[in-house]
Structures are given as C-alpha cells and as structure tokens.
N, C-alpha and C positions, 0 to 999 in steps of 0.2 A: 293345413295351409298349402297351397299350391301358387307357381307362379308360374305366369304365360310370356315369355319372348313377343317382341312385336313381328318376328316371322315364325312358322311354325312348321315341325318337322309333315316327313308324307304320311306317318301314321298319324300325328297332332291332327293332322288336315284333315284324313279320313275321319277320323274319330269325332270332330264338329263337325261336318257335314252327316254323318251317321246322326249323331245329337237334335242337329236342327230338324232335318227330313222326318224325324219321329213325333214332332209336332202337328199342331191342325196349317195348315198355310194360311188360313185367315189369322193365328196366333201371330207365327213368324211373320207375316207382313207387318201386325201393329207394332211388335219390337222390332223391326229394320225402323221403323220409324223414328222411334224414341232412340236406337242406338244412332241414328246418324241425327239425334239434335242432338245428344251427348257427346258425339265423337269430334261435334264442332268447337268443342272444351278441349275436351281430353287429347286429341290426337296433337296438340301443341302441349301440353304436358310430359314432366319427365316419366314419371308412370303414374299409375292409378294402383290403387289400393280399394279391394270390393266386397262390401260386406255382406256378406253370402247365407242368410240362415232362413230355415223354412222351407217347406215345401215349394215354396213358387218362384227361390231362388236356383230350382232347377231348367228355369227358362232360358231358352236360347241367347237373351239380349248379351250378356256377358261376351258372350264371344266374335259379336257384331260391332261390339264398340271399340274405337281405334285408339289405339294407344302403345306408345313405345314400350312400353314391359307393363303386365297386369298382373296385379299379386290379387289371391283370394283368400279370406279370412273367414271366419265360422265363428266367431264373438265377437261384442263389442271390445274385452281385452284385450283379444289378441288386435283389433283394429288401432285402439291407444297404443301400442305395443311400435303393431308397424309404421304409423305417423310417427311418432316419437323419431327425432332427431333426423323428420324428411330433410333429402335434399330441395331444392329451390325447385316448385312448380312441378310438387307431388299431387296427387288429387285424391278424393275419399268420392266412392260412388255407393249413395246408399239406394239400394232399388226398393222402394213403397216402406222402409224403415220406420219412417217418419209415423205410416200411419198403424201402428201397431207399437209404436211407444207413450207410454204416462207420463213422460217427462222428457219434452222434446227440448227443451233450457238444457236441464240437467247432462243430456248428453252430451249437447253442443259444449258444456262448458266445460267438458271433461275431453271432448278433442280438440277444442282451441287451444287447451295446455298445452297440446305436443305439439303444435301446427307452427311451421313458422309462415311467415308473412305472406308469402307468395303460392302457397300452396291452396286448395279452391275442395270445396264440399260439392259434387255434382249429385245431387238428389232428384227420384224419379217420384212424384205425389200423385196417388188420389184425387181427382177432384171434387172438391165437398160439395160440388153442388147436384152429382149422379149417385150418393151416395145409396140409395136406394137398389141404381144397375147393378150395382158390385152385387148387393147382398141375394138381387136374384139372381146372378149370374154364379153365385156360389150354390144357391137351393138347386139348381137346374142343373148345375154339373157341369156348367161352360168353364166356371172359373175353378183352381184348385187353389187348394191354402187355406190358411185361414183367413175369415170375412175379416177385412180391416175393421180399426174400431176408432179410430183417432183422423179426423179432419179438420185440416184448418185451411182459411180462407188465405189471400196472398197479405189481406191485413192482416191477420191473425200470425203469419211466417216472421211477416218483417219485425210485428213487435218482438215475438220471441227470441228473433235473432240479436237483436239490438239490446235486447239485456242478456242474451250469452257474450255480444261481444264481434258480432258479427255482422255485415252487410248485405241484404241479400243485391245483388250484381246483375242478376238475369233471372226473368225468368219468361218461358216460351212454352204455350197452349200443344201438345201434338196428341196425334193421332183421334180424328174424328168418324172417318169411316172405315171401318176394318176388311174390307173385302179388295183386293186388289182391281179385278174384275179388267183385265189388259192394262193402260195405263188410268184407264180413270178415276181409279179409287186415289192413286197419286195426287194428281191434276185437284179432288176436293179436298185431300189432306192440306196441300198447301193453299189454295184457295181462303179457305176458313181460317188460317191462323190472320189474316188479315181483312176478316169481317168484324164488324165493331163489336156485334153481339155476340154471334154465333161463335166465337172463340172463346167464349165462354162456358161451350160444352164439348170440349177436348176429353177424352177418356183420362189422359193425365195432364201433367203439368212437368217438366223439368225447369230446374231451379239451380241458382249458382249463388256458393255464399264465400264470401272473404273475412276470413278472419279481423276483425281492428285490431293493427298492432304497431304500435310508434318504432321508429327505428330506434335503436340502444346505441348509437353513431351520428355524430353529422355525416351524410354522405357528402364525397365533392361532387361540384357541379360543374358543367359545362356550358358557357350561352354562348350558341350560333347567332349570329348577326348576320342575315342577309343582306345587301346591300348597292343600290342602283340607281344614279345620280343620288344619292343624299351626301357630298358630300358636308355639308353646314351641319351634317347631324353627326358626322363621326365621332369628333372629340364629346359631344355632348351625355352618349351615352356609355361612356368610360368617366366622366366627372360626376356622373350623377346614379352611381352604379352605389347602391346600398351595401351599408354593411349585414353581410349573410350569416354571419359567425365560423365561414370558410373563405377565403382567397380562390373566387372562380377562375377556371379557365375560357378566354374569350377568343372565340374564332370566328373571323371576317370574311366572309365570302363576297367579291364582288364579281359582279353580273353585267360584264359589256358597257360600261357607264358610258358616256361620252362628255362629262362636267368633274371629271378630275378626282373623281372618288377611288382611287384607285392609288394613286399619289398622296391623298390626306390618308388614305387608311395603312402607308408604309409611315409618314411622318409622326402618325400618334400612335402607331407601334412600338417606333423607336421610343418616343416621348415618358410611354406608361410601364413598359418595360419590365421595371422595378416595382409596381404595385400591380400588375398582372401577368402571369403566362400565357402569351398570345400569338396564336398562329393565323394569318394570311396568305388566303388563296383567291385563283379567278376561275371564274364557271368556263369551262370548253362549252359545256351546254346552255342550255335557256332553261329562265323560269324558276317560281322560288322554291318548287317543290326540286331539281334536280341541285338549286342550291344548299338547301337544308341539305338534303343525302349524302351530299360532299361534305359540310359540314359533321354532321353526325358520324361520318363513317371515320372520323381523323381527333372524332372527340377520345381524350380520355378520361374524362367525368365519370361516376357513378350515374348521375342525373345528368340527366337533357335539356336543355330549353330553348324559346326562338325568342329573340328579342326584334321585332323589325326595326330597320334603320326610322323608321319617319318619326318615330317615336310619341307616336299616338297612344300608345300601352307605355304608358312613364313609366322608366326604369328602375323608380322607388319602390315602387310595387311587386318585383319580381320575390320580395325577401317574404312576399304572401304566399306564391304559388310554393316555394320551397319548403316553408315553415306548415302547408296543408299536408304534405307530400308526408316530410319527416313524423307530423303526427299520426300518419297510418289512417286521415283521410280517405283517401283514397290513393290507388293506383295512377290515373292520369289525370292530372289537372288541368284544367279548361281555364281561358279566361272570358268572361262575359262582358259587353261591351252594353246593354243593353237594358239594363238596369239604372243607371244614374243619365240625370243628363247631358245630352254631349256639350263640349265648348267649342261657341262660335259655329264653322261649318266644317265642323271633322268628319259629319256623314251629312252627305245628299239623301235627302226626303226616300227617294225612288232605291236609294243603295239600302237604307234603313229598313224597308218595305223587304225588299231581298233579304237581307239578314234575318226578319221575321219568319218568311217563310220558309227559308232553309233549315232555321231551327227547328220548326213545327212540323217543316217535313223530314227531319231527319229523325227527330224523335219516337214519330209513329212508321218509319224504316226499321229503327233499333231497337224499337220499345225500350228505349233511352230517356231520361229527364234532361234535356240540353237546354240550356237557356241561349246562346250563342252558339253555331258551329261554326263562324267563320271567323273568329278572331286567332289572328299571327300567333299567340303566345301560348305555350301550350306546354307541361313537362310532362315527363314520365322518366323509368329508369333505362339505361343502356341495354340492360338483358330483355328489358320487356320490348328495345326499339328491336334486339335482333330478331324477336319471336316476330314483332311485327311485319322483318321483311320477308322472312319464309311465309307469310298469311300472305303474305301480298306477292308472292310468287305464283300461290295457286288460287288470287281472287283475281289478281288482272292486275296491272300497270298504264293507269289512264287516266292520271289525277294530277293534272300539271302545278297544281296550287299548294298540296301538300297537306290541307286540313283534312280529308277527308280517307286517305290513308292512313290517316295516325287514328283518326277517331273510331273510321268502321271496326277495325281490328281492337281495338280497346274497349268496345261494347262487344263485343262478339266474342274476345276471349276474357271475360269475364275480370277486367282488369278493376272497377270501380270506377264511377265518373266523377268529380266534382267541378263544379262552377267556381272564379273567384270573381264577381263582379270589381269593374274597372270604370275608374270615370276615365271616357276617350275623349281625346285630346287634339288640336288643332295643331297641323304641321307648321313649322317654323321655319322649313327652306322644302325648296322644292314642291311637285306635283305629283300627284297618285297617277301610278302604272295598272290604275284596273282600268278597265274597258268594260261602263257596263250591260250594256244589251248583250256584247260577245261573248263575256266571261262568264255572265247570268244561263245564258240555256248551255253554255259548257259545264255550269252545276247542277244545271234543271239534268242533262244527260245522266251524268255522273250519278245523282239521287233518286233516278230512275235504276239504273243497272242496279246499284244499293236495293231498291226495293224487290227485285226481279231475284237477284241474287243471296238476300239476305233476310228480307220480312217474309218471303214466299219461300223459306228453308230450303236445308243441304238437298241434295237426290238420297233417299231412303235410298238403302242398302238391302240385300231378301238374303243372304250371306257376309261371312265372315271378309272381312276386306284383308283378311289374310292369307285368301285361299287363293 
C-alpha cells in the first residue's frame, strides 16, 4: 500500500516523470485525457483511494490524476479496508476494474458498506461497444494486461448500480483519437465528446457513482429569502412555512427595495422571533445571486435553501425538497416548475419558451437530466455550497442570477441531481424583476461558456500536475 501527498518531493518528481517518459506518448496522451476527466471529480475530493492490481495498473494515469492525497491499494480488501470509516468526500478510483469482474453488484455492495454518503466511486470503463479493438490491440502487443472480459452498456451500469445501492452521477465519453499530433488531436478529443453519435466511440468511458444513503439525523436547515420590493409577501412566507420536523433558521436579505421591504422585514422579525431564529440583512451589492452568497455565507444550517420572496415556489413545499435530500435522493435538489400547470399568469408564454430551452440546453452541456434549471429553489448541504465556491474560483464568476453556479458545479462534481416538481404560482403583491430579452441572452452567454468550458472538457494534462 503506498500513499501520494498532493505535492511531491524532487526525487517523488523525478521518479514520475522517469515513469511517464518510459511510455509510448501516444499511451500518455490517452491517459492525460482520461486523468483530467477524472481529476474534474477528484481534485475537489479529500483524497482518493486507487485500486491498483494488474499489469496495466502500471500506467502512468495514476499519477496524472489530481487529488489532495492518493492512497494505492493491491486488493479489493485492502480497498474495503481503506474506505472503511472515510472521512467526508473520500473517492474510490477503480481504473477498467469493472471489466475484469464477475460480479460488478457484488463488489459494489461490499464497498457501499464502508462508504459514507459523500464519498464517489470514480471508475475508468471499456467501451462495450470497441470490444473487438481491445482484444486486437492485446493480439498485436499495443495493449498490455489482460484482454478485458466483462462489458457493460451505460444501461447495463445504471441497473447494476441501483440494486447495489448506488447512483451513477456522471458519466463522460473520453479519449477518441490517440495521437497528440501538435494540438489537434486535443481540439477532436473534445470535439467528439459533444457529437450526438460519434461520442459513442470514445476508447473509454469515466463514470461517477454515489452511494444511496438516507441520513441517520434530521439535519438543520437554513432558508435564504431573497427579497426586493415584496414587501406584502414577507409575513406570508413565515406563516405559511411547513412543519419540517426541525425549527429552520430564516435569513432575509433585502436588495435596494424602494416599497418598504425593509421595514416589514425588521417588523416580522421582531414579530416571529419566538418560532424562528432569524437574521437580517441588506445587499451592499446587486442582484439575487450576490444576495443568496450573503445569505449562505452567514447560514448556520447543515442544509441550504432559497425561498424567493414572490412566493411563486409555495412554501408548503419546501418540507419536499428537505425530505428528498434526508432520504439520500440525491445530493442537490432542484425544483421544477414545468411539469404541472401554472395558475393564472405566473409565466408569460415567451418566459415559458426560455425555461424550456434552458433546461434542454443545459442538460446536453451537463449530460445532466434537468427538467427546470431556472427555478429559485434549490438545496443542497453547506460543505458541498463550500466545495461549490472554490469550483467556482477556478470556473469564472459571471452568474448574476445564481442558478447556474449552483448547478454547473453540482453536475460536474458528481453531487447527484434530482427534480421536485412544483405547481407555480401567481404573485400576490408586486412585479417580477426579470427583464426578459436582457436577462435571456445573459443566460443564452452564460450556457454558452457552460458549453465551451464543460461539455467540450477540462485541458488534458501530458504530466503529473504535481510536477
């Protein structure tokens, strides 16, 4: 059993770079690839855990892939061994494991045992449908190891998962042309992961699975209330706040009102007091995404949520999103606006039309199932909002609205998505603050860089990012 630091000493350094250079460079180019669709996991991970057995787990990828500390293992025992009792957003990296096991159930459910919740199986697959390349590229002497023998389809992954107990989260086509050839071999690798067909002969597949596991705890929750002229809806959504089976913390951020929202939201502070712990604040800045952030950042919740003030998302509802979360649904819950029909004119025809294609366009960005990406409400946990804001340090800061930094990062680091369809609602005071031709191509932008940056993958790495 060996374990890697995420810096490495001058000899460590020598000695992988010695390692890598003794490959073919058509080798090492296909695993920079696959190491930096993995390292888009792992590198927000506390460490990774690598099951290392076989001849072909003498390949460079190991040492390409980023992550805060890398342990190596030479069994599956010793791998139940070292998951056993991870700390929070541990990761298991099994490299082509999958296809060289008789019982891919059996495994899984024998490391779900040790896994706790937050911890992610980063697996490198075969594709079953090149099955054939492998085995001449083993007759011919390109490839070493033993010919895989076990393929399965991405149907064939999910049912498996789903009776060990597990999600599969992500999963992303790489590596299609193996020759570097200056940057061009780059340029078709990402290409092709976002052609409809051709993405379907990637040499592998990397795959992200989560464990199902309901919390053993109510966690507390926190709801952020944004809030901007509404103020007729303040008191409303403090009277009409569900019982959750915890006493939420509610915090009020107002945003420049100029109809006295600011005034009602100290009056029913004082007022509710005694059946909530509630903090109020006002935005220095603009806009509901820097008001969430102030918000969040002063939560002391376990759980997150937004509630918008117009109260379009009724507040009865919220004991949904909580109750998907605690069951180990998933990781971030969504709400979907889009599915029932709306009452009265809660969405204009042409806004409707937008929210369609947002969803449809963000979905084939993320290779995500979204039904809704642009509804207000939205949870997930505190540790997973912090992981979210260091992603979003080194994806960019240009999301004035807020849905779209919570989501990219939650498909991307393999959090789990789910949907809770909402019947939306017709405001009862006040006017909607969207703008929408303006605010539409500032997400048509935004779902562009998404795609540029995230459906057309990380920059392959041809080295350790440690060196």
């Amino acid at each position: 059993m060996t374990q890697t630091a995420g810096r490495l000493s001058e000899s460590e350094t020598e000695s992988v770079s010695t390692s890598i250079s003794s490959h073919p460079s058509w080798r090492v180019f296909v695993h920079s690839l696959i190491a930096a669709e993995i390292s888009v996991v792992t590198r927000r991970l506390s460490r990774v855990v690598a099951l290392c057995r076989g001849v072909e787990d003498s390949s460079p990828l190991y040492s390409m892939v980023e992550s805060p500390v890398q342990q190596r293992v030479s069994s599956l025992e010793e791998l139940e061994s070292a998951v056993e009792g991870d700390p929070e957003y541990a990761g298991v990296l099994l490299n082509g494991t999958f296809n060289h096991e008789y019982d891919i159930e059996g495994m899984l459910r024998c490391l779900r045992a040790k896994m706790s919740r937050t911890s992610r199986i980063v697996a490198v697959m075969y594709n079953p449908y090149l099955r054939w390349a492998y085995h001449l590229a083993n007759r011919f002497g390109i490839r070493q190891g033993e010919a895989p023998s076990t393929f399965v389809t991405s149907t064939d992954l999910r049912n498996i998962a789903t009776l060990a107990g597990f999600d599969v989260v992500r999963v992303r086509p790489v590596a299609f042309f193996p020759w570097k050839l200056g940057g061009l071999g780059t340029a078709i690798n990402r290409l092709c992961t976002a052609l409809p067909l051709v993405r379907y002969l990637s040499l592998a597949w990397v795959v992200v699975l989560r464990p199902i596991k309901p919390s053993a705890v109510k966690p507390s929750l926190t709801i952020v209330i944004p809030a901007r002229n509404e103020r007729g809806n303040i008191e409303s959504a403090l009277k009409r706040m569900p019982d959750l089976g915890v006493t939420p913390e509610v915090i009020f951020v107002e945003g420049h009102s100029s109809d006295g929202t600011w005034e009602e939201i100290e009056r029913v502070a004082a007022l509710y007091k005694d059946q909530f712990p509630i903090q109020c604040f006002r935005q220095t800045g603009k806009g509901k995404a820097d008001a969430v952030r102030l918000g969040f950042s002063k939560a002391k919740g376990e759980l997150l949520t937004i509630l918008d003030a117009d109260l379009t998302m009724p507040p009865e509802l919220l004991g949904r999103f909580y109750e998907a979360w605690t069951k180990g649904l998933a990781d971030f819950i969504n709400g979907n606006r889009l599915v029932y029909p709306m009452e009265g004119e809660a969405m204009k025809f042409l806004n409707w039309l937008g929210n369609i294609f947002f969803a449809k366009a963000l979905s084939f960005v993320l290779d995500a199932r979204l039904g809704d990406s642009l509804c207000g409400t939205k949870l997930m946990s505190k540790r997973d909002y912090e992981r979210f804001i260091a992603w979003r340090g080194e994806f960019g800061d240009f999301d004035p609205f807020g849905d779209f930094e919570l989501i990219f990062p939650a498909c991307s680091l393999g959090l789990g998505v789910i949907d809770v369809p909402i019947r939306y609602r017709d405001r009862v005071y006040g006017s909607t603050n969207i703008r929408r031709f303006y605010h539409g191509m500032m997400l048509f932008k935004m779902t562009w860089i998404g795609f540029c940056r995230l459906r057309l993958g990380a920059k392959p790495k041809t080295q350790s990012p440690h060196l």
